[in-house]
C-alpha positions in Angstrom: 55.2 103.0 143.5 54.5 104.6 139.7 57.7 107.0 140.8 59.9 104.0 142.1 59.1 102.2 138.4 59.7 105.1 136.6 63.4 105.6 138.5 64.2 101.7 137.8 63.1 102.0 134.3 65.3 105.1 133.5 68.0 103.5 135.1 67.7 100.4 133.6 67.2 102.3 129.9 70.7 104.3 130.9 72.9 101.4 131.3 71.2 99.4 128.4 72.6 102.9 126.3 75.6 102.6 128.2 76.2 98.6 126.9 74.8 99.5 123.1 77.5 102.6 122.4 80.4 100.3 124.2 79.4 97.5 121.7 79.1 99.3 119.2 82.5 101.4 119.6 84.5 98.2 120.1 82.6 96.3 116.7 84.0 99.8 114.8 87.1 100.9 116.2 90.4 100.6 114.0 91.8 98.2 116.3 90.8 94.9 117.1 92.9 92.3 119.0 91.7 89.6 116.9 93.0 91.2 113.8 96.5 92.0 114.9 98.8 91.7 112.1 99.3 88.2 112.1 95.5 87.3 113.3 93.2 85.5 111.0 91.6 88.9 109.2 94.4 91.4 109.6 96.4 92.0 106.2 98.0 94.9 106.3 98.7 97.6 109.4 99.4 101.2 108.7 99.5 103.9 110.6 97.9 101.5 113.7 94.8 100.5 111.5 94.0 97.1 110.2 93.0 96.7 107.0 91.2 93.2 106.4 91.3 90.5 103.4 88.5 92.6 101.7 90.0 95.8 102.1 93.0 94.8 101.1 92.1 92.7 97.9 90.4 96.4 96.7 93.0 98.4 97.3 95.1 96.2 95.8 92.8 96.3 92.8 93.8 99.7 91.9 97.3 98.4 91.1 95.8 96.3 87.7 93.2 98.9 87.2 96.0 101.9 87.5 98.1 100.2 84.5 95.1 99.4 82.5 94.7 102.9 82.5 98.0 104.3 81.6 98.9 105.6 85.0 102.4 104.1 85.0 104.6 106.3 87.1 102.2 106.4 89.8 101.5 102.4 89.9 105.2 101.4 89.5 106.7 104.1 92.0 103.6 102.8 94.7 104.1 99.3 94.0 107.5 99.0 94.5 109.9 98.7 91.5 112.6 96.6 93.0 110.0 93.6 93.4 110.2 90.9 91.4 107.0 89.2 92.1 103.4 90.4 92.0 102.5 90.8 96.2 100.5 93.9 96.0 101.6 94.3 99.7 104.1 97.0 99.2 102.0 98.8 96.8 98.5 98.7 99.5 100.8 100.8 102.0 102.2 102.9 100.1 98.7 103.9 98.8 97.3 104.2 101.9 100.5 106.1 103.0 100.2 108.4 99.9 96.2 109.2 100.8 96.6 110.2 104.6 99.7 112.4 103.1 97.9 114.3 100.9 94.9 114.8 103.6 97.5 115.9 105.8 99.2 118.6 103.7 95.8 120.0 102.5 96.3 118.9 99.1 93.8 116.5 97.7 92.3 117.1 94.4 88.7 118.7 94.5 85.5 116.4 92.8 85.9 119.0 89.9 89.3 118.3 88.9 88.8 115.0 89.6 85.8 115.1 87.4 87.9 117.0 84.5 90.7 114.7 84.7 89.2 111.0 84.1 88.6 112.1 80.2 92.0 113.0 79.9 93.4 109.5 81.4 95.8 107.9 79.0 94.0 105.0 78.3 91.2 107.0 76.2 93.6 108.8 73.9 93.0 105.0 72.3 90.0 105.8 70.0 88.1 102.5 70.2 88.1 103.5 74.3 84.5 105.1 75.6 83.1 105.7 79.1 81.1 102.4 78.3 84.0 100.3 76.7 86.0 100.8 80.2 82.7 100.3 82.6 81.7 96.8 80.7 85.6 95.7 79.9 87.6 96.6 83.0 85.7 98.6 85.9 82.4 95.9 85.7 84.6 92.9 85.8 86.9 93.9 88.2 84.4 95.0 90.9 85.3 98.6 90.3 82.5 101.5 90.3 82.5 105.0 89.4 83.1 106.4 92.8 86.3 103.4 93.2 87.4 105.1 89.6 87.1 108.6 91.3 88.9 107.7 94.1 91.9 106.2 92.5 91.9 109.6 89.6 91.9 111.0 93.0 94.8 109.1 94.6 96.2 109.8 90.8 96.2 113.5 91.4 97.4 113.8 94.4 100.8 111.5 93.5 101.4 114.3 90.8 100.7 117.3 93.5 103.0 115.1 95.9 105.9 114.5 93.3 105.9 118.4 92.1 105.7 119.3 95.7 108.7 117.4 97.2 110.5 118.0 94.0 109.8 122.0 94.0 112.9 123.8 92.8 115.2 120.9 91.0 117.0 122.2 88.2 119.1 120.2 86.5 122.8 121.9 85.8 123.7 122.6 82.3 127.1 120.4 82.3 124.8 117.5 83.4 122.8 118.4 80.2 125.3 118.7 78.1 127.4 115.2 79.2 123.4 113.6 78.4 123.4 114.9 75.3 126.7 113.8 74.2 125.8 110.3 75.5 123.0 110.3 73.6 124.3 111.5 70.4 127.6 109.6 70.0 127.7 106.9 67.7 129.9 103.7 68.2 131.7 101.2 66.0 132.4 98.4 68.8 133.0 94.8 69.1 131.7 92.5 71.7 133.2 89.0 73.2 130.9 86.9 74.8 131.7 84.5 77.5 128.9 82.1 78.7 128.2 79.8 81.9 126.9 76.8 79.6 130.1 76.4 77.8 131.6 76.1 81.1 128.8 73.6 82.8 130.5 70.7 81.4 134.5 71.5 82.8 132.9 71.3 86.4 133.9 68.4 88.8 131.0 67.8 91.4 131.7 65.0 94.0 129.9 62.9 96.2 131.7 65.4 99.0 130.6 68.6 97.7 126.9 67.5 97.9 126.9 66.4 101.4 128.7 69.6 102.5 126.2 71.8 100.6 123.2 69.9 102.3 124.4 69.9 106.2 125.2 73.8 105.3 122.3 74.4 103.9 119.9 72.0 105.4 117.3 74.3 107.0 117.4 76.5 103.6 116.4 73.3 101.6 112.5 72.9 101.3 110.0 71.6 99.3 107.7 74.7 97.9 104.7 75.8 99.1 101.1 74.5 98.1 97.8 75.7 97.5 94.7 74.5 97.1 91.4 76.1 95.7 88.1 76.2 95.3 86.9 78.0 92.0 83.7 79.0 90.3 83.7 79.5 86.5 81.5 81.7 84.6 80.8 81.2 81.2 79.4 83.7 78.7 76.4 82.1 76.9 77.7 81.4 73.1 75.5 83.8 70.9 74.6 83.3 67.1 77.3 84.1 64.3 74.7 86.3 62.9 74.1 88.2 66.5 74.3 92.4 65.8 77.0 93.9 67.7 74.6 95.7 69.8 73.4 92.4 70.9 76.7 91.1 71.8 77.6 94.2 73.7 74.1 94.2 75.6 74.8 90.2 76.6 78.1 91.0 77.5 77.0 93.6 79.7 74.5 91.1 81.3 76.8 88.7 81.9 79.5 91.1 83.9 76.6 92.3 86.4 75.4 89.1 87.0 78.2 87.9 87.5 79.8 90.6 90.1 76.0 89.9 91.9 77.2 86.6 92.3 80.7 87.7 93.4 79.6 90.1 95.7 77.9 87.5 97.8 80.8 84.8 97.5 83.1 87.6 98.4 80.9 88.6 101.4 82.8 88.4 104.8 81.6 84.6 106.6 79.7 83.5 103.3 80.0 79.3 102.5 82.1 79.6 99.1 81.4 76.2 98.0 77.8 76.5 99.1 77.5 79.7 97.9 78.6 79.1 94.4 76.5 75.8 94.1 72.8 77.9 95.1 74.1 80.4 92.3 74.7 77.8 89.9 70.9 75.9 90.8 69.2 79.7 90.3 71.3 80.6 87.1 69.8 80.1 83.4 71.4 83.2 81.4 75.3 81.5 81.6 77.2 78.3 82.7 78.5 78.1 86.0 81.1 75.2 87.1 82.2 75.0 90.5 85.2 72.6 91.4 88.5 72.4 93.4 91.8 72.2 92.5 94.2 69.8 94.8 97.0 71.6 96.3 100.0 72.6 94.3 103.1 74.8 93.5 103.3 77.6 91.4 105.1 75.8 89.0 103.0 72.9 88.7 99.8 74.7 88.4 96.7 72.9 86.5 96.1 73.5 83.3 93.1 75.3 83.8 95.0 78.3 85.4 98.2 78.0 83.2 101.4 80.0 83.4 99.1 83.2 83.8 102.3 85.1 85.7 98.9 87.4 86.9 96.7 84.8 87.9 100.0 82.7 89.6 101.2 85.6 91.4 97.7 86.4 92.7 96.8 83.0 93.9 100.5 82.5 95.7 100.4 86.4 97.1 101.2 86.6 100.9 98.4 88.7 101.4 96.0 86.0 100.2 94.8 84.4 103.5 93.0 80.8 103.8 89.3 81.5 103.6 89.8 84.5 101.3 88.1 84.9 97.7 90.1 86.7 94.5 88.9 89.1 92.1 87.2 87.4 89.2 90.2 86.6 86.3 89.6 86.6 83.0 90.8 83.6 80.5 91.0 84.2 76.8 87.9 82.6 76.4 85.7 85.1 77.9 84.8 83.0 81.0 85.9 84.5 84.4 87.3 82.3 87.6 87.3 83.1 90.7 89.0 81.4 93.9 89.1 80.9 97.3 91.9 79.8 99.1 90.7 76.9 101.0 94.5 75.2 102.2 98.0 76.4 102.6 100.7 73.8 102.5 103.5 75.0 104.4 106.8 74.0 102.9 108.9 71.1 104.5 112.6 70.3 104.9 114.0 68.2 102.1 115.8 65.0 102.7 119.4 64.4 101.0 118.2 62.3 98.4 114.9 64.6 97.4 117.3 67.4 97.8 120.0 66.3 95.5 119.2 67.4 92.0 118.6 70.9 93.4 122.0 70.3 95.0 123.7 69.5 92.1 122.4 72.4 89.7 123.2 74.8 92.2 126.6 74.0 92.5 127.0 73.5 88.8 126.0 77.0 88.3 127.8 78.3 91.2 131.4 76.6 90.0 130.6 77.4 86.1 129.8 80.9 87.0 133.1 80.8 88.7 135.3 79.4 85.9 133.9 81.7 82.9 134.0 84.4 85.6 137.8 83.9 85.7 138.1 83.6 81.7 136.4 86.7 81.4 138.9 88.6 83.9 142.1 86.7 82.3 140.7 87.5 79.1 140.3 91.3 79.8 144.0 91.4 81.4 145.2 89.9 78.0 143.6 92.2 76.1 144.3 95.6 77.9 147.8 95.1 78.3 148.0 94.1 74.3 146.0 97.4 73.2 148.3 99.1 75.7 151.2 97.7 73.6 150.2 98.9 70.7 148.5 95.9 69.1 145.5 95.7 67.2 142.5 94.6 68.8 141.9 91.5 66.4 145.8 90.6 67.0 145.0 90.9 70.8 141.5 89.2 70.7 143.5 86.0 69.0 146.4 86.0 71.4 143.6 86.1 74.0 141.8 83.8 72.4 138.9 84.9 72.1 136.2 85.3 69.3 134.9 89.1 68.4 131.5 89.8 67.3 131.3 93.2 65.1 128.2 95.1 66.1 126.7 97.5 63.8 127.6 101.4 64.3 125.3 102.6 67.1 124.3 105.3 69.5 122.6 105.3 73.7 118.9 106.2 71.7 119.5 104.0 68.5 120.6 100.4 70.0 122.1 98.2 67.3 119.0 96.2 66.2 118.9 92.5 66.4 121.9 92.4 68.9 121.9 90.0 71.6 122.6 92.0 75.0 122.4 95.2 73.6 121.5 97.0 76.2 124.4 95.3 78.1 126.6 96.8 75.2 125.4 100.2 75.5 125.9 100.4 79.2 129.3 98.5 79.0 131.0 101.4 75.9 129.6 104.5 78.3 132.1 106.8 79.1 134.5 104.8 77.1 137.5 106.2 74.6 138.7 104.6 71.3 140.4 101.5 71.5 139.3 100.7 75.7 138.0 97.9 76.5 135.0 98.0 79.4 135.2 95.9 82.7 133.4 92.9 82.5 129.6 93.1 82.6 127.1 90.8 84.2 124.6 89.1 82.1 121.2 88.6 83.8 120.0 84.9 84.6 123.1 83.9 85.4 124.2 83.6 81.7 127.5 84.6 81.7 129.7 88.0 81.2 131.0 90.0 78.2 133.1 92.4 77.1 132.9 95.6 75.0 135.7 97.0 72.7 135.1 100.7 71.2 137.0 100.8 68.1 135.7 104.5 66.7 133.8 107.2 68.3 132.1 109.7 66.2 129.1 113.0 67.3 125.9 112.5 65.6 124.9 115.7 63.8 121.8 117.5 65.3 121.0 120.8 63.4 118.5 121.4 66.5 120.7 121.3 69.7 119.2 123.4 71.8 115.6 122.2 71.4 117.0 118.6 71.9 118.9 119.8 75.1 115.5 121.4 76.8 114.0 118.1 76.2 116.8 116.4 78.1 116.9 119.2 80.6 112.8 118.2 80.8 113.7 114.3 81.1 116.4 115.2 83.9 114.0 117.0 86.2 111.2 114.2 86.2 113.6 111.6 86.8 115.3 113.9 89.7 111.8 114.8 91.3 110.9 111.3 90.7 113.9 109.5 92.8 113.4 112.3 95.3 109.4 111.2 95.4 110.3 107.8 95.8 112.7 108.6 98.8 110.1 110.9 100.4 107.6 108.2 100.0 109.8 105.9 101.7 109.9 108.0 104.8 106.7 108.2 105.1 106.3 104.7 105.1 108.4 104.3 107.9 107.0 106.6 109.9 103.6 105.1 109.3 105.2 101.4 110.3 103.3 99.5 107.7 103.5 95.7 108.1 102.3 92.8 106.3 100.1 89.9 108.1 102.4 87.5 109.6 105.6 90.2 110.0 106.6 90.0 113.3 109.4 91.7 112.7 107.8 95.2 112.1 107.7 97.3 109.5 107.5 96.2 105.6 111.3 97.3 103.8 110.6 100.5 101.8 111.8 100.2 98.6 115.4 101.3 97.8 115.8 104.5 95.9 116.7 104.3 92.6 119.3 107.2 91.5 118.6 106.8 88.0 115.0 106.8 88.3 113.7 103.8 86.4 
């Protein structure tokens, strides 16, 4: 009987073993059915592992902490340089990409150079900058510890191994060097005619027509924007005597920012009651004021007053990788108090009837048909202008048979842009490669603003009495934007291979970022 037991009971302890490891190896594997991309928790996907709201929001966090820091290069090229909002999503794979990389080729930085490289990050060649200053300022409030600030050093270090190695052997040619240097030593006398859209605005003929068309063509492209509401939590520092010694300030401030990542830590937690959660720590708290409220939903352009045109905040809040349910990273606000918010609704947008639809309508077309009409005037203007020159006319005898205005610029070079000069830049890029007495093609100004054109009148070689050292520093500048580019396309690849997609992308992999052949 005491042997029968002692069989059931071993077999009974076996398959309770058996249940425990098969839990337990489902509750931790990398995949999880329920957090597909596109399920409730799943963010991001890379390499076929999930990365959740939590996850996500701290990797993402190395992107703000990375620029604080001075690590440009390696935040810009991860992040994706071609966006022109603030999703974080391209810049979470591409960091996660860039970590199983360098664990893959061997080539991660050990804890000693990590540990000799933190006190030569840029940000503490700025004297006022100590281990403390960066702990209490930007590590503390931002959720970040010393092992997160090893780890992105880390991530750091290997992006420069990385870029060297792909790049390993790039030389630039000395005929390239020598056409940089020449770019960047001429000097120009030039003249510039500007041609812009709002001067054209008011020839445009819209009719009743032309709106109807545009909606039915357009209809499923017309909707109202997206909404968001919040709930928040504010934390404000406790206001401290005029006559309060500096050490006291620091040591209050330092309170504040642990208490208040305690607090955040437990609002962030996976499953915890935000509102609830925030209304028990304002009830125990004594040291700091604590509000907790909700902002109604609304667009990005309509946001209270309380959050502002913050483009950071903004971008944050309206992020694609912000999921209903999730909490932010605490933000600061000039006046030393901190939100932080959890998404608690997303309004999808909704089709726009003709009438709601209409002013939108009529300022597209309007730009579309000015754009068109000064468009035109710059081309005819050009052609006038050319075939003038050509003749053997002077350019301010062809500008007024053109009829058109020129504006001198003051004599300038590629690294000396004429100061005060509205498009300058444009100007520079428009007189490149240019003779005396050419005229560019017509350039593009940004926002839709208009065109313009650039005349060189004289060309003259800026006198350098050190060539040669000037020419290795170009040579220098060459290779770094060569190896760059060639990082970024590598870096690409990789990211395609690894099939990183964004929650809700049903359409597989997130678009790498186009290269960029001049490297910026």
């Amino acid at each position: 009987m005491l042997t029968q037991f002692r069989t059931i009971q071993k077999t009974t302890l076996i398959i309770v073993t058996v249940i425990i490891v098969i839990a337990f190896a489902f509750l931790y594997s990398d995949y999880d059915s329920m957090r597909a991309v596109g399920g409730v928790d799943c963010v991001v996907k890379v390499d076929g592992k999930c990365y959740r709201q939590k996850e996500a929001q701290k990797l993402a966090t190395n992107y703000d902490i990375a620029m604080r820091l001075g690590m440009y290069d390696f935040a810009i090229d991860l992040f994706n340089t071609r966006r022109k909002d603030r999703d974080p999503t391209d810049f979470i794979i591409s960091l996660i990409t860039l970590r199983n990389a360098a664990e893959e080729l061997g080539i991660e930085p050990t804890p000693e150079e990590i540990k000799q490289a933190i006190p030569t990050l840029p940000v503490f060649q700025q004297p006022f900058v100590t281990k403390e200053y960066l702990e209490n300022n930007l590590l503390g409030p931002n959720g970040f510890t010393d092992s997160d600030l090893a780890q992105l050093v880390k991530d750091y270090l290997s992006y420069q191994k990385l870029r060297e190695l792909v790049g390993s052997g790039v030389q630039t040619v000395p005929s390239e060097v020598d056409k940089f240097y020449v770019q960047q030593n001429q000097r120009f006398d030039a003249s510039a005619i500007h041609f812009n859209r709002e001067d054209f605005v008011g020839k445009v003929n819209l009719t009743e027509e032309d709106v109807k068309k545009y909606y039915e063509d357009n209809k499923e492209s017309l909707l109202s924007e997206e909404k968001r509401a919040f709930n928040f939590v504010k934390f404000i520092p406790k206001k401290l005597a005029d006559d309060a010694t500096q050490e006291a300030k620091a040591n209050a401030k330092l309170d504040f920012a642990n208490a208040m990542n305690r607090i955040y830590a437990d609002l962030a937690e996976e499953g915890t009651d935000f509102v609830a959660g925030a209304n028990r720590a304002k009830e125990d708290n004594k040291d700091f004021g604590i509000e907790v409220g909700q902002f109604a939903a609304f667009a990005p352009d309509a946001a209270p007053e309380a959050i502002g045109k913050d483009p950071a905040q903004l971008g944050s809040l309206f992020s694609k990788a912000l999921i209903p349910g999730a909490v932010t990273v605490p933000f600061s606000q000039e006046d030393g108090s901190y939100y932080v918010y959890n998404l608690k609704e997303v309004v999808a947008p909704k089709p726009l009837e003709l009438k709601d639809a209409r002013k939108q309508i009529e300022t597209v077309l309007k730009n579309q048909k000015s754009n068109q009409l000064v468009n035109d005037a710059a081309l005819a203007a050009r052609g006038k202008l050319v075939e003038a020159l050509e003749g053997g006319k002077k350019i301010a005898a062809a500008a007024k048979e053109a009829g058109v205005e020129l504006v001198s610029i003051p004599n300038f070079s590629e690294s000396e842009p004429p100061a005060g000069v509205d498009d300058s830049s444009l100007i520079i890029g428009a007189v490149s490669g240019l003779e005396a007495n050419q005229v560019s093609d017509v350039v593009t100004k940004p926002g839709g603003k208009g065109y313009l054109l650039a005349h060189v009148e004289r060309l003259q070689l800026y006198k350098n009495d050190d060539i040669e050292t000037e020419k290795r520093a170009i040579s220098a500048s060459r290779n770094n934007e060569v190896k760059r580019t060639l990082f970024t396309s590598w870096l690409n690849q990789k990211r395609r291979e690894a099939d990183g997609q964004r929650a809700g992308s049903a359409a597989g992999p997130v678009e790498s970022a186009p290269v960029n052949p001049e490297g910026e």
